[in-house]
Each structure stands twice: as structure tokens, then as C-alpha cells.
LOFIKOL-261151 format. One line per field, with one value per residue: residue number from 1; z, y, x of N, C-alpha, C in turn. Coordinates in pm, 1 decimal, decimal comma, always signed. Atoms other than C-alpha are relative to their C-alpha. Example, Ala and Ser with C-alpha at 12.3 -4.5 7.8 and 13.67 -1.06 7.14 Angstrom:
2
i: c(1/2)
nz: c(+0,0/-6,0)
ny: c(-119,0/-119,0)
nx: c(+89,0/-82,0)
caz: c(+780,0/+714,0)
cay: c(-450,0/-106,0)
cax: c(+1230,0/+1367,0)
cz: c(+0,0/+73,0)
cy: c(+120,0/+109,0)
cx: c(+90,0/-77,0)
***
This chain:
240
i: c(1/2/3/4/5/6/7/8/9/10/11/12/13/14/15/16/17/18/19/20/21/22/23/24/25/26/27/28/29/30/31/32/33/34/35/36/37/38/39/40/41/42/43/44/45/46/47/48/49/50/51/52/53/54/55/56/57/58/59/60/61/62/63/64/65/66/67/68/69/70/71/72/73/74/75/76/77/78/79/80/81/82/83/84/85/86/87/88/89/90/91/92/93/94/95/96/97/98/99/100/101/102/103/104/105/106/107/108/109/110/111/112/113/114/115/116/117/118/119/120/121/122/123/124/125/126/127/128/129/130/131/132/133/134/135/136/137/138/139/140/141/142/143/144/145/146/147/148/149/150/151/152/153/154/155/156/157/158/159/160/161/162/163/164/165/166/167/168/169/170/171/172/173/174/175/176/177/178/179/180/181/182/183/184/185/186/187/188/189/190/191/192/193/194/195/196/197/198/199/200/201/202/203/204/205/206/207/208/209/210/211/212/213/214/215/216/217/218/219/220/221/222/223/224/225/226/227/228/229/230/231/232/233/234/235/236/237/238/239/240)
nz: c(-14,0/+20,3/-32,5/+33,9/+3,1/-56,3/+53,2/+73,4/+123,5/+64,7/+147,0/+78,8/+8,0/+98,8/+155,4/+36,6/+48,1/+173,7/+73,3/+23,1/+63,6/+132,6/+65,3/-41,9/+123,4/+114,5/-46,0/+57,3/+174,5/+68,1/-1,5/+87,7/+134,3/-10,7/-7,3/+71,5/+111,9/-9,0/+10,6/+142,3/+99,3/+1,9/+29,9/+146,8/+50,5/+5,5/+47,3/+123,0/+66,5/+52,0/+118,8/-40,4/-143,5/+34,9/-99,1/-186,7/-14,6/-27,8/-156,4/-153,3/+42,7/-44,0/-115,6/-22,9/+18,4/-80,9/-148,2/-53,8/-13,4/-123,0/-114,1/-5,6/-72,0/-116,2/-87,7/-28,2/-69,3/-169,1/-11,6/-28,7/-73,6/-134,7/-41,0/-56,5/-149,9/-70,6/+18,8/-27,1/-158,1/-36,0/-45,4/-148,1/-106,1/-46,4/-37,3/-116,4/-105,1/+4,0/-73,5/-145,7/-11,0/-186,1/-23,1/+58,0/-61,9/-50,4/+80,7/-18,4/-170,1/-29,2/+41,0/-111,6/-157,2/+19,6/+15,2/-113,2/-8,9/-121,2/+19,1/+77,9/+171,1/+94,6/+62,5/+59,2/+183,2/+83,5/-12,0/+130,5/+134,3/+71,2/+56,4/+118,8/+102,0/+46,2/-33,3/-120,1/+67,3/+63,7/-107,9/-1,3/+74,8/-36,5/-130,1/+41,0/+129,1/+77,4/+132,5/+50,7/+126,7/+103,2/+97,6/+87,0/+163,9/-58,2/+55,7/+112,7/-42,3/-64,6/+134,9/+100,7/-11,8/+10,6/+143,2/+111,9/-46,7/+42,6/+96,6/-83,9/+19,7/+74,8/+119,0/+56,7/+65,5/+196,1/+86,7/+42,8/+100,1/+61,9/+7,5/+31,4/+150,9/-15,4/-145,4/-119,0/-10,5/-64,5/-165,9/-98,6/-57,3/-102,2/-119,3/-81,3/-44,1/-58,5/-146,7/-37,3/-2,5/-129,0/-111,7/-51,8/-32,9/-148,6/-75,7/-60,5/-52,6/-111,9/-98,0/-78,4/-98,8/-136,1/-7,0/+17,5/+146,8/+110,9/-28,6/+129,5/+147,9/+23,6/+63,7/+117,1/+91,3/+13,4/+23,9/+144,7/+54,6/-15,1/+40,7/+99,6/+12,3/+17,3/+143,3/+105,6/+17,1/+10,5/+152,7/+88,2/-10,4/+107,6/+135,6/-15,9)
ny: c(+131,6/+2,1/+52,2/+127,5/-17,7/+149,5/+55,5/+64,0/+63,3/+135,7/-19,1/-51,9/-200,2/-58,6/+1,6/-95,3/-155,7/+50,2/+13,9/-95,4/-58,9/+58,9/-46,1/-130,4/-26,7/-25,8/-111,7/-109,1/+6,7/-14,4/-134,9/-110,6/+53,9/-55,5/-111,9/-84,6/+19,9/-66,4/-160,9/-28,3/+8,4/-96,1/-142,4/-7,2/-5,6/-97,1/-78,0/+15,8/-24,4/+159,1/+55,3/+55,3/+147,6/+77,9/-63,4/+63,0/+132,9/+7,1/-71,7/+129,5/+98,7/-62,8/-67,1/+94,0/+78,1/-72,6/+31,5/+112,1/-33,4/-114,7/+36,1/+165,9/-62,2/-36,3/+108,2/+92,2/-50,6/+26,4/+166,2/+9,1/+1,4/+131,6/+139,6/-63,0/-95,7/+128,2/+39,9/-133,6/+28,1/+133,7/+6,9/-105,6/+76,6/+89,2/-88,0/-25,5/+109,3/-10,1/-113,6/-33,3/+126,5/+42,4/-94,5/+35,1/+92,4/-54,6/-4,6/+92,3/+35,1/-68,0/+42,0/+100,8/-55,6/-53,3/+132,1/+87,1/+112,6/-24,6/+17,9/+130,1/+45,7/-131,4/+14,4/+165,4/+37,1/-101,4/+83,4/+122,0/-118,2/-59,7/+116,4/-12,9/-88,2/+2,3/+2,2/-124,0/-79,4/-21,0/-38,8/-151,9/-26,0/+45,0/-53,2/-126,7/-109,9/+27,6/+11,4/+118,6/+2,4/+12,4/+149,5/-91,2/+4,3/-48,4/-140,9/+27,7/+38,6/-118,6/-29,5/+30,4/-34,6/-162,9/-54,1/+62,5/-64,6/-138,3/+13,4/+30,8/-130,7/-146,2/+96,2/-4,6/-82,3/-28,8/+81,3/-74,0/-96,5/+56,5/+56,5/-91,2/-84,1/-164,3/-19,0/+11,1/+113,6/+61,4/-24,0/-3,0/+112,6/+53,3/-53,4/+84,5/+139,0/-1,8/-61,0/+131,9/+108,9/-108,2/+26,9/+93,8/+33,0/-39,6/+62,6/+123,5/-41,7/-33,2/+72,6/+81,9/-97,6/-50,3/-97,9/-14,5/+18,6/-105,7/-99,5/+53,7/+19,7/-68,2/-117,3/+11,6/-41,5/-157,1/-67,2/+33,6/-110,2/-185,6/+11,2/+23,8/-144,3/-77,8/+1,6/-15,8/-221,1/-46,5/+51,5/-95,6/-150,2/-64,1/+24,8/-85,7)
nx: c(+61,5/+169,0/+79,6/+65,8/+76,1/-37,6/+86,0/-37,2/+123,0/+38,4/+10,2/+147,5/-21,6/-81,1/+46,1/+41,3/-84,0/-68,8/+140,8/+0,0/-114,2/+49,2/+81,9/-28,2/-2,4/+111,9/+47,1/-111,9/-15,9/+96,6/+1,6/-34,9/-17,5/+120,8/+12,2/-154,1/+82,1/+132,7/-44,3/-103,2/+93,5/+92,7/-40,1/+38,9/+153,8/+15,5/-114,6/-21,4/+180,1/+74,8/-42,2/-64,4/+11,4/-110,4/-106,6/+23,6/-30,5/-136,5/-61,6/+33,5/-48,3/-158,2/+12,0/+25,0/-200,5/-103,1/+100,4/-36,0/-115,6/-14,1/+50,1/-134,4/-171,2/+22,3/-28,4/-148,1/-62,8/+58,7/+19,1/-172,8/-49,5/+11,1/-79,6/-166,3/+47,0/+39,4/-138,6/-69,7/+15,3/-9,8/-179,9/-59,9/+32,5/-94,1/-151,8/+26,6/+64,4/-92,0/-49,4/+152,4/+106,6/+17,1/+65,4/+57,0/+31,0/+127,3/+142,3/+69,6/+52,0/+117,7/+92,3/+76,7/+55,0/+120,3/+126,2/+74,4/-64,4/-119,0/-97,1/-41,3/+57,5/-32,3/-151,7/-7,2/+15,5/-126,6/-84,0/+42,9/+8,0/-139,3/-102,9/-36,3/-3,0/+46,7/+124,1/-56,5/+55,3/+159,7/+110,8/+20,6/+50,4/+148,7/+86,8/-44,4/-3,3/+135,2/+13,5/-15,4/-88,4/+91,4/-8,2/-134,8/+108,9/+177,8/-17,3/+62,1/+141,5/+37,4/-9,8/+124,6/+128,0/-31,3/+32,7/+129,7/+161,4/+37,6/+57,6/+142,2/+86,3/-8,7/+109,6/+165,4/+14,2/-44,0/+47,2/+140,3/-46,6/-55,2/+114,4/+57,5/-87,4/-1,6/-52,9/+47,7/+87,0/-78,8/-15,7/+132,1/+69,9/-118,4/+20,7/+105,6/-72,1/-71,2/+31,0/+35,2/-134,1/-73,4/+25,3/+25,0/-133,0/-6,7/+28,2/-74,8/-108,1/+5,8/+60,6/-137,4/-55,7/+22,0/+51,4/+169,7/+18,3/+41,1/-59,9/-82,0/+34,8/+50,1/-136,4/-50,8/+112,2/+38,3/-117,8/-13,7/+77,2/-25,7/-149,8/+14,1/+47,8/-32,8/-85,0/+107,6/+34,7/-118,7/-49,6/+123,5/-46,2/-27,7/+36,2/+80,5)
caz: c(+2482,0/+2294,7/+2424,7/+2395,3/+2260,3/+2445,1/+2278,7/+2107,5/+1743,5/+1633,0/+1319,6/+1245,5/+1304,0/+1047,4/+816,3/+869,9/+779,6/+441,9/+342,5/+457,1/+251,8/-83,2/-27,0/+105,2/-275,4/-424,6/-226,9/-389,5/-753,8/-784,2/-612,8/-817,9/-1120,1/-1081,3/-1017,7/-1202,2/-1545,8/-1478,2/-1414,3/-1709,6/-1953,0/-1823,8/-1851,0/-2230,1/-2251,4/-2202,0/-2391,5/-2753,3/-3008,9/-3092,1/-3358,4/-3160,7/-2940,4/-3048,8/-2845,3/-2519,6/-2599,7/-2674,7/-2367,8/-2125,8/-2270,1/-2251,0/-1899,8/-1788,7/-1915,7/-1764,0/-1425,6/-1393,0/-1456,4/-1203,9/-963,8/-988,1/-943,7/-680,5/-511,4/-565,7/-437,8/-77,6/-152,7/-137,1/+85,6/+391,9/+297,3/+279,7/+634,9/+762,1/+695,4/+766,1/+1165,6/+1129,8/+1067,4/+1371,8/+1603,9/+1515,0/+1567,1/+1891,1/+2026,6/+1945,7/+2096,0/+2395,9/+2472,6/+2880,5/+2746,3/+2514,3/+2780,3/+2995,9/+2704,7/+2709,1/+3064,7/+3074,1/+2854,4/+3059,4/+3366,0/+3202,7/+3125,1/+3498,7/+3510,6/+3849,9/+3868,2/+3826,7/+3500,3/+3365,5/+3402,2/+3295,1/+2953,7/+2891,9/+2931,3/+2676,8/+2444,4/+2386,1/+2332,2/+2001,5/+1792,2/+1566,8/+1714,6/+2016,1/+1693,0/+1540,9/+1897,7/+1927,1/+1594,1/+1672,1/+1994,0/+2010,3/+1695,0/+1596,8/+1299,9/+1118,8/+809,6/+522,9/+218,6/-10,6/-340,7/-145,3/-363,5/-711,8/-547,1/-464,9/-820,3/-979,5/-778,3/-767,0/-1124,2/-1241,4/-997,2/-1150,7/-1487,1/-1365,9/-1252,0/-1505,7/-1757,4/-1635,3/-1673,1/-2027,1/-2116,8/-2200,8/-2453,2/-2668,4/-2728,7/-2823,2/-3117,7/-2903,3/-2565,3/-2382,8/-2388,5/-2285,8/-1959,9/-1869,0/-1867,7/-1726,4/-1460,1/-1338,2/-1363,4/-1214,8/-943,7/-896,5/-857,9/-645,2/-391,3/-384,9/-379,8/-88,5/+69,6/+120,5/+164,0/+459,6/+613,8/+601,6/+779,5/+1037,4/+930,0/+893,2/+570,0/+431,7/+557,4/+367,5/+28,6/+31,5/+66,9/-172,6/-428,5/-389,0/-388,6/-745,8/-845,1/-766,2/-921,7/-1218,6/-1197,5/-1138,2/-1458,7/-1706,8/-1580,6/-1589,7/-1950,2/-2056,4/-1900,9/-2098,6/-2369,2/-2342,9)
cay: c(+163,9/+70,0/+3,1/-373,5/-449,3/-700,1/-809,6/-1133,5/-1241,1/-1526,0/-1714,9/-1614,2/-1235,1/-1263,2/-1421,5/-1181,2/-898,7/-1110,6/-1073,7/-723,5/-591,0/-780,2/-612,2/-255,6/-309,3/-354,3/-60,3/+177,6/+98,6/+47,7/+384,4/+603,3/+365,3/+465,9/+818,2/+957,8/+796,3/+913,1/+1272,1/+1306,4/+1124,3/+1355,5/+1661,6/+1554,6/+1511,1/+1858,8/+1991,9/+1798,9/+1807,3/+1506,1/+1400,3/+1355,1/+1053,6/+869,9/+1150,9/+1023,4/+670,4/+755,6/+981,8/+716,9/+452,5/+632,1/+747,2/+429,5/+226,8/+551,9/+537,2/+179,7/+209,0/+501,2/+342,8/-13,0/+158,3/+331,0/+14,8/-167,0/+118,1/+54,3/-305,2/-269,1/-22,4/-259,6/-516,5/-257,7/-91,5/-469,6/-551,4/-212,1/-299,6/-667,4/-578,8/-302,8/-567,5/-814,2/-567,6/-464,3/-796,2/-855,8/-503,4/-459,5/-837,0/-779,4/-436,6/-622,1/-952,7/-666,2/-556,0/-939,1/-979,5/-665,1/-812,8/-1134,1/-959,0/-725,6/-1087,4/-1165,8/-1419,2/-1432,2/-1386,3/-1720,5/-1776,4/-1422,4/-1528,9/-1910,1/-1791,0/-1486,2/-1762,7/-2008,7/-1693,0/-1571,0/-1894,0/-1902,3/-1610,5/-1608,6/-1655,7/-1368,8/-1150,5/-1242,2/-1201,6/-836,1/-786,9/-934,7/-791,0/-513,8/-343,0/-470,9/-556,5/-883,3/-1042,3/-922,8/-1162,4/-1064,4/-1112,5/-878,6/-554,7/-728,4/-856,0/-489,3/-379,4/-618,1/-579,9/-200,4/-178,7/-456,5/-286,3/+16,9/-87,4/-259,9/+41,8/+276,4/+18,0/+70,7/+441,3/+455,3/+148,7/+349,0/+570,6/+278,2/+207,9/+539,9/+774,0/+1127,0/+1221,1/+1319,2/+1046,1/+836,6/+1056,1/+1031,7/+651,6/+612,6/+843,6/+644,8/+271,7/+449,9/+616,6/+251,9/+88,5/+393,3/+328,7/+12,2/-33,0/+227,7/+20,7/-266,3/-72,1/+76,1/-221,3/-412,2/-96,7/-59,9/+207,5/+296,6/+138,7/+352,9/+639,0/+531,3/+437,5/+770,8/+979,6/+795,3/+848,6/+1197,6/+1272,1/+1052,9/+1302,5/+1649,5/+1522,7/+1449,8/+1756,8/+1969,4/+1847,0/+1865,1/+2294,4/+2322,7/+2178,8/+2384,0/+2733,9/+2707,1/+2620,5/+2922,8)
cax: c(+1898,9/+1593,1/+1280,0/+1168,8/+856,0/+686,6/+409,7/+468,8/+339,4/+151,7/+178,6/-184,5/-54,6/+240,7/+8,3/-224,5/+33,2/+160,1/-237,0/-246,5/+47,9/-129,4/-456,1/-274,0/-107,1/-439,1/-568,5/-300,4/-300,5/-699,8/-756,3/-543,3/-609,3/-997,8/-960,2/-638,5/-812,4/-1178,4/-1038,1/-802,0/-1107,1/-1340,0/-1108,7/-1112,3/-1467,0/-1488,8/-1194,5/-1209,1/-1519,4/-1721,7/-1552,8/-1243,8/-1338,3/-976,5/-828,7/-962,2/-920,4/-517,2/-448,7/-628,6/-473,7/-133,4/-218,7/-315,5/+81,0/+266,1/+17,3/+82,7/+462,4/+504,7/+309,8/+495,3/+818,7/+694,3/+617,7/+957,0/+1086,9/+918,0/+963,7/+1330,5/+1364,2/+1248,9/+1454,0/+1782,0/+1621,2/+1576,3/+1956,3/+2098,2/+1977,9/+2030,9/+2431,7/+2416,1/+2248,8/+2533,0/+2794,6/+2643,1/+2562,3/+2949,1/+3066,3/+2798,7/+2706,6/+2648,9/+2449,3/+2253,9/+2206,2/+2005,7/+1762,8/+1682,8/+1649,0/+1401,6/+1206,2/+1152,1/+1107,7/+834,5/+626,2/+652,1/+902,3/+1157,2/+1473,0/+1591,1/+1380,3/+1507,2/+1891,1/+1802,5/+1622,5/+1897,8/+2130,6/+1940,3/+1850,4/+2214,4/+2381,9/+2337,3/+2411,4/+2212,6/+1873,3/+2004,7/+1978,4/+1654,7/+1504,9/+1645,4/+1533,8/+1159,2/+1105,2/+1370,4/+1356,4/+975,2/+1098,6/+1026,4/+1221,1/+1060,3/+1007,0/+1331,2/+1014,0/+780,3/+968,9/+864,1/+552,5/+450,6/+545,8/+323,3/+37,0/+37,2/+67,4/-184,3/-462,1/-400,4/-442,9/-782,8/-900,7/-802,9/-977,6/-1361,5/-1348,9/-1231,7/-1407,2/-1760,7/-1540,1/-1471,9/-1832,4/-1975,8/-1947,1/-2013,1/-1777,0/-2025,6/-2209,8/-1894,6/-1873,8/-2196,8/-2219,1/-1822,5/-1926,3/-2218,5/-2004,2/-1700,0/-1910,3/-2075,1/-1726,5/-1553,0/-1826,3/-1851,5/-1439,2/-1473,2/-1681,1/-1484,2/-1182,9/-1307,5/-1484,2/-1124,6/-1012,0/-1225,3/-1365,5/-1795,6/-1843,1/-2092,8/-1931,2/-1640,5/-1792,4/-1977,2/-1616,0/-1469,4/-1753,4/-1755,9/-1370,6/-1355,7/-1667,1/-1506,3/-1140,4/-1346,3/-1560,3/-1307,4/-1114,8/-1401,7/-1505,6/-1111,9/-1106,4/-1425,1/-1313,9/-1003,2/-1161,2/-1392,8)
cz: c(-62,0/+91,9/-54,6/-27,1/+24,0/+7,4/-96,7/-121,1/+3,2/-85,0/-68,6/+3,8/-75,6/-126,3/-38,7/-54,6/-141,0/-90,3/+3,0/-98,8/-158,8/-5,3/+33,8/-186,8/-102,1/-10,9/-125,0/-130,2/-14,0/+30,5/-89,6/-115,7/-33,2/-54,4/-76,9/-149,2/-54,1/-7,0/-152,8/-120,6/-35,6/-9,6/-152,5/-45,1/-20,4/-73,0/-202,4/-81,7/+4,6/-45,3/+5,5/+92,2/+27,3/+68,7/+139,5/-15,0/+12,1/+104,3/+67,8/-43,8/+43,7/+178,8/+87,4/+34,7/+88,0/+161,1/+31,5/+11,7/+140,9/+137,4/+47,9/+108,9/+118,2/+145,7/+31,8/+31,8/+137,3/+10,2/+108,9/+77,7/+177,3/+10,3/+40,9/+145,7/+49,1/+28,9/+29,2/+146,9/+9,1/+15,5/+130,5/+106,5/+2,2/+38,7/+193,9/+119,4/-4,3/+110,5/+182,5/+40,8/+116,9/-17,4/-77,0/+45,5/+51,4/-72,4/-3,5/+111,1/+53,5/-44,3/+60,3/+89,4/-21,6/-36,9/+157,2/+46,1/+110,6/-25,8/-53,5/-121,3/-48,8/-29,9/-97,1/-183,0/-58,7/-35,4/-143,8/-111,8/-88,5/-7,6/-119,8/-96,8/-39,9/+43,6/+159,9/-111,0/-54,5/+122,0/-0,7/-122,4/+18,4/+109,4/+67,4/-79,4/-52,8/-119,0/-21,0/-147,2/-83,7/-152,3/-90,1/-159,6/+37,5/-119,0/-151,7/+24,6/-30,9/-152,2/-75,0/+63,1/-1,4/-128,2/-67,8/+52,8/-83,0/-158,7/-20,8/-0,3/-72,7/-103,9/-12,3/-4,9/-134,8/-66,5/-80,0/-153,3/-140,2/-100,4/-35,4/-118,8/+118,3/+176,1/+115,0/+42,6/+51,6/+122,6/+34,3/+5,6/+67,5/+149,4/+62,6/+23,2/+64,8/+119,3/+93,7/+94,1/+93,8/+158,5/+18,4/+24,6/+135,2/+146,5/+70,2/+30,2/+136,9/+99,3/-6,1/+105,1/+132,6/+20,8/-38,9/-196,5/-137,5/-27,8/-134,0/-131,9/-24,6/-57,6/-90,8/-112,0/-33,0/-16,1/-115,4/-116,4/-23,4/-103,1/-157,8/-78,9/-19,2/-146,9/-106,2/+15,5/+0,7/-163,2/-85,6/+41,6/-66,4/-138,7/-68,2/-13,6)
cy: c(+3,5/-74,5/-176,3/-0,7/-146,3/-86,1/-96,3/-69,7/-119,3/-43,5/+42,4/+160,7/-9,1/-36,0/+82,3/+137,8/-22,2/+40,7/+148,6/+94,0/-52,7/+94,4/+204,5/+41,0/+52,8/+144,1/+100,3/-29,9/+3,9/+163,5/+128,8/-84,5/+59,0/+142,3/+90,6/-22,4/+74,7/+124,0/+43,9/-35,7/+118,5/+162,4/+17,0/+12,1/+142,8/+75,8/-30,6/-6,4/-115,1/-91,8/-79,2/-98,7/-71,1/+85,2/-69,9/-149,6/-7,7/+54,7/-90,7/-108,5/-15,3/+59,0/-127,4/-108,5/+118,4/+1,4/-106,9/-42,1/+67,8/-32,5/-161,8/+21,5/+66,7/-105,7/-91,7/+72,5/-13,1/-95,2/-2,3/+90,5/-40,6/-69,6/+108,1/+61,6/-130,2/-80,1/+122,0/-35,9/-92,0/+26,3/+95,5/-121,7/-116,5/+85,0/+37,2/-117,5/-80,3/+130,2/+32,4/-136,9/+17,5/+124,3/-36,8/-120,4/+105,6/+19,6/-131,9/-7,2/+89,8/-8,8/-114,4/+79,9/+118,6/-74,0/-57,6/-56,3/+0,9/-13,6/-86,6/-36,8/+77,1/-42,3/-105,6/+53,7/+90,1/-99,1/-89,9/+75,2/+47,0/-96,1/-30,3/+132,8/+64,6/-16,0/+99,1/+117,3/+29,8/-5,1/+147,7/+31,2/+27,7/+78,1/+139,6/+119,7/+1,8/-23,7/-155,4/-68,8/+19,5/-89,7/+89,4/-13,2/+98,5/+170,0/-8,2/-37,0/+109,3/+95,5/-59,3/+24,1/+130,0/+26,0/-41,0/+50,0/+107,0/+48,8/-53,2/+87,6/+107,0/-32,7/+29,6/+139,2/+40,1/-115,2/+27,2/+33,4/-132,4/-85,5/+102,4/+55,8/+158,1/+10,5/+2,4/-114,6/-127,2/+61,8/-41,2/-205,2/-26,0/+88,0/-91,5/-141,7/+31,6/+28,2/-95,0/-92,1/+58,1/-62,6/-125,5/-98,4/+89,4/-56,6/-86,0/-4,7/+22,4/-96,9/-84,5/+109,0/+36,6/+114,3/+27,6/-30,4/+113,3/+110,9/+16,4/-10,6/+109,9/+89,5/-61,6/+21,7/+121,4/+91,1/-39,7/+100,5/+121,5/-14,1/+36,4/+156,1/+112,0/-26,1/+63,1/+163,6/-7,2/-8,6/+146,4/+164,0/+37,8/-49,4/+120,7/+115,1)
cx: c(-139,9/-135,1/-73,1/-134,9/-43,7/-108,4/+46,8/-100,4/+16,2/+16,2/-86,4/+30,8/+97,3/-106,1/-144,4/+41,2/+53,8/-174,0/+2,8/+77,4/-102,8/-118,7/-11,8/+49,3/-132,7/-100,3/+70,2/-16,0/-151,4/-52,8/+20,9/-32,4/-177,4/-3,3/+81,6/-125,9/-97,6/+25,3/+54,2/-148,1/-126,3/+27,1/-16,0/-134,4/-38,4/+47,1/+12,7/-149,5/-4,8/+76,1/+181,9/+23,6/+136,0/+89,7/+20,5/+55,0/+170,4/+71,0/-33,6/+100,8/+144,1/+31,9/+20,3/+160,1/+104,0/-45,5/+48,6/+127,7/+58,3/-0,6/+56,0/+95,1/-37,6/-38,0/+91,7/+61,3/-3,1/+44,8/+158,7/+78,9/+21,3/+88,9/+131,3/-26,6/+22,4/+138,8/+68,1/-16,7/+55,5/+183,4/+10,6/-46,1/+124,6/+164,7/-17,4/+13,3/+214,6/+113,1/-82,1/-48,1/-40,3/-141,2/-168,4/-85,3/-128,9/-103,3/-72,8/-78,6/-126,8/-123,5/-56,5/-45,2/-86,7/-131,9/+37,8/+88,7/+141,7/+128,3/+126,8/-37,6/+40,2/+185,7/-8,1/-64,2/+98,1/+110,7/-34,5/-20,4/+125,3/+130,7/+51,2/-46,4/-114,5/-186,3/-0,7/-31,1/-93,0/-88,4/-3,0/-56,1/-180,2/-1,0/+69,4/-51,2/-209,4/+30,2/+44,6/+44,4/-90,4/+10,8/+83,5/-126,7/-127,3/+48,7/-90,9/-146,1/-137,3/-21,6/-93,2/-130,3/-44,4/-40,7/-119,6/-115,1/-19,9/-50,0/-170,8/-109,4/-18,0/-39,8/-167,7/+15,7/+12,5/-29,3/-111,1/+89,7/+16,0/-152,2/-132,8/+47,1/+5,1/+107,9/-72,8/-81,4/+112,8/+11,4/-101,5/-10,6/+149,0/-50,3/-113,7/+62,7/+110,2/-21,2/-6,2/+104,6/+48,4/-65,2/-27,0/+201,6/+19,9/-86,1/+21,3/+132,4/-14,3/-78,3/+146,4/+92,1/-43,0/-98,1/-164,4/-2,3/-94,8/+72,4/+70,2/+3,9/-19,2/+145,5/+87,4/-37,0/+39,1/+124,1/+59,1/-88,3/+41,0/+154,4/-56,3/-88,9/+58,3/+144,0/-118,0/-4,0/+129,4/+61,3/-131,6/+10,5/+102,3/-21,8/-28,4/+87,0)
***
């Protein structure tokens, strides 16, 4: 028997979870679109002469379309497997509520009678709850299972936003390079606008989270710094 859950949502709490999911996408693609880039540019900075600047610009570039690809698909993969997880239950709950209906009346009934409600009100709404079908299953679903229908466009949704952050972010690091003649001189000013951006995208990551904003900005800063750091001495030792 599952446990009921018996906290009930609002519409302002699903449509706070349709907002969250949009800016959990944007999270995920500008992150690695930032940091993957910046690393890899700056492993080149270290690794090719001067004269090859057109290296960096074609690896980022190329990094950037396979990054944002990768990371797409990696989100229509999640997308879609909710919805098949969300329908994989929805047919066991109608099979159940078919096979088990008297076992399935009690999970209702425990759920009234954990909001309070006397005996008489617990048969009278099991009674009005499992009349019709269909809304007997999208209760166990909702308050059963915790699980709520997810939008059948949220897999492609997830895919595009995912990918287009990640192109975004993997744009201001390797935008310097395009604007210089010498490498190093493209790290040194992407590192200071990507650092800029890191902490100030960790800043507002972690204040929708909850979490100490500065705090936050700072470790994101500093874990885009060392990725990038430790590409560049990894490019210049084997160079050496």
C-alpha cells in the first residue's frame, strides 16, 4: 500500500513548478555552456602559438554545436522519460483501481481521515471520489503517487532550452578570441568577462535557490577558474 501524500497543491504551486522546470533548464545549459567552453579555450590558449588564434575560434565553435546538441538530447531524454514514468503508473492505477477497488477505496478514505474529517464525511467523499473513474485515478495519481500530469511539450521544451542556454554561454567566453590577434590576450580578457558572468549567474542561481547568494556566486567563480586553470597548466605541461 502506498503512502498518501496529503498535502494538497495550489494552482500558484503548479505554476510555480512550470516556471521552475524553465529556469532549472536554463540553469543546466548556461552552466556547462560557461564553463565547458572557457576550459577547453583556455586549454588552447596555452597549447597553440600566436599565430594560431583560428584554432581556438574552430574548436570552441565546434565545442559549443556538439555541447549544445548533447546537452539538448540529454534533456529530451528526461523530458520523455516523465511522461513514459507518468503513464507507466497511470495504466497500473487503472488496472488496480479495476482489480483492488475496496483496497484502493481505503487509501482514499485514509487520506480524508488524516485531514480530520469524521466518519461520515470520509465514507460520503470516498463515495463522491470513486464514482467516476477517471477522476478516482487522477486523485491517486495527485495525492497517492505525488505525481502530476506532465505537459506532453515539456520533453522538446527541455531540449530547446538546454541547448539554446548553452550556446549563450559558451558564446561570451570565446567571444574575446574573435577580436584579438594574440591568444593570450584573448584569455586574459575572456577570463575576466566569463569570471564577471559566472559570478554574477551564480548569484542569481543561488538566490532562486535559497541558497547565501554571495556564498554562491563566489563558488561558482572559483570552480569556472580552476576548470579553466587546470586546462591551460595541463595544455602547457604537455606542451613542455
Amino acid at each position: 500500500m502506498h503512502r498518501i501524500d496529503q498535502t494538497i497543491p495550489t494552482a500558484h504551486t503548479e505554476q510555480h513548478m512550470r516556471s521552475s522546470e524553465i529556469l532549472t533548464d536554463i540553469v543546466i545549459g548556461m552552466s556547462d555552456g560557461l564553463t565547458v567552453p572557457f576550459a577547453l579555450a583556455a586549454g588552447l590558449s596555452g597549447a597553440v602559438s600566436q599565430s594560431h588564434l583560428n584554432l581556438i575560434w574552430i574548436a570552441g565553435l565546434a565545442e559549443i554545436a556538439a555541447g549544445s546538441i548533447a546537452m539538448g538530447l540529454g534533456g529530451y531524454l528526461a523530458g520523455r522519460t516523465e511522461v513514459d514514468h507518468y503513464h507507466s503508473e497511470l495504466k497500473r492505477e487503472y488496472d488496480e483501481v479495476e482489480r483492488v477497488p475496496d483496497r484502493e477505496k481505503e487509501e482514499v478514505r485514509e487520506f480524508f481521515s488524516g485531514l480530520g474529517l469524521s466518519r461520515d464525511l470520509q465514507d460520503q467523499a470516498v463515495q463522491e471520489m470513486t464514482r467516476d473513474k477517471d477522476k478516482w485515478v487522477d486523485f491517486m495519481m495527485k495525492y497517492e503517487l505525488g505525481l502530476d500530469k506532465p505537459d506532453p511539450q515539456r520533453a522538446r521544451k527541455s531540449a530547446f532550452n538546454i541547448g539554446f542556454s548553452y550556446i549563450v554561454g559558451g558564446l561570451i567566453p570565446l567571444s574575446p578570441y574573435f577580436f584579438v590577434s594574440e591568444s593570450l590576450t584573448g584569455l586574459k580578457i575572456s577570463a575576466v568577462i566569463t569570471l564577471i558572468c559566472l559570478f554574477i549567474f551564480g548569484y542569481f542561481k543561488s538566490k532562486m535557490t535559497n541558497v547565501h547568494p554571495l556564498g554562491g556566486a563566489i563558488r561558482v567563480m572559483i570552480i569556472g577558474a580552476l576548470a579553466a586553470g587546470c586546462a591551460f597548466g595541463v595544455a602547457k605541461l604537455i606542451q613542455h
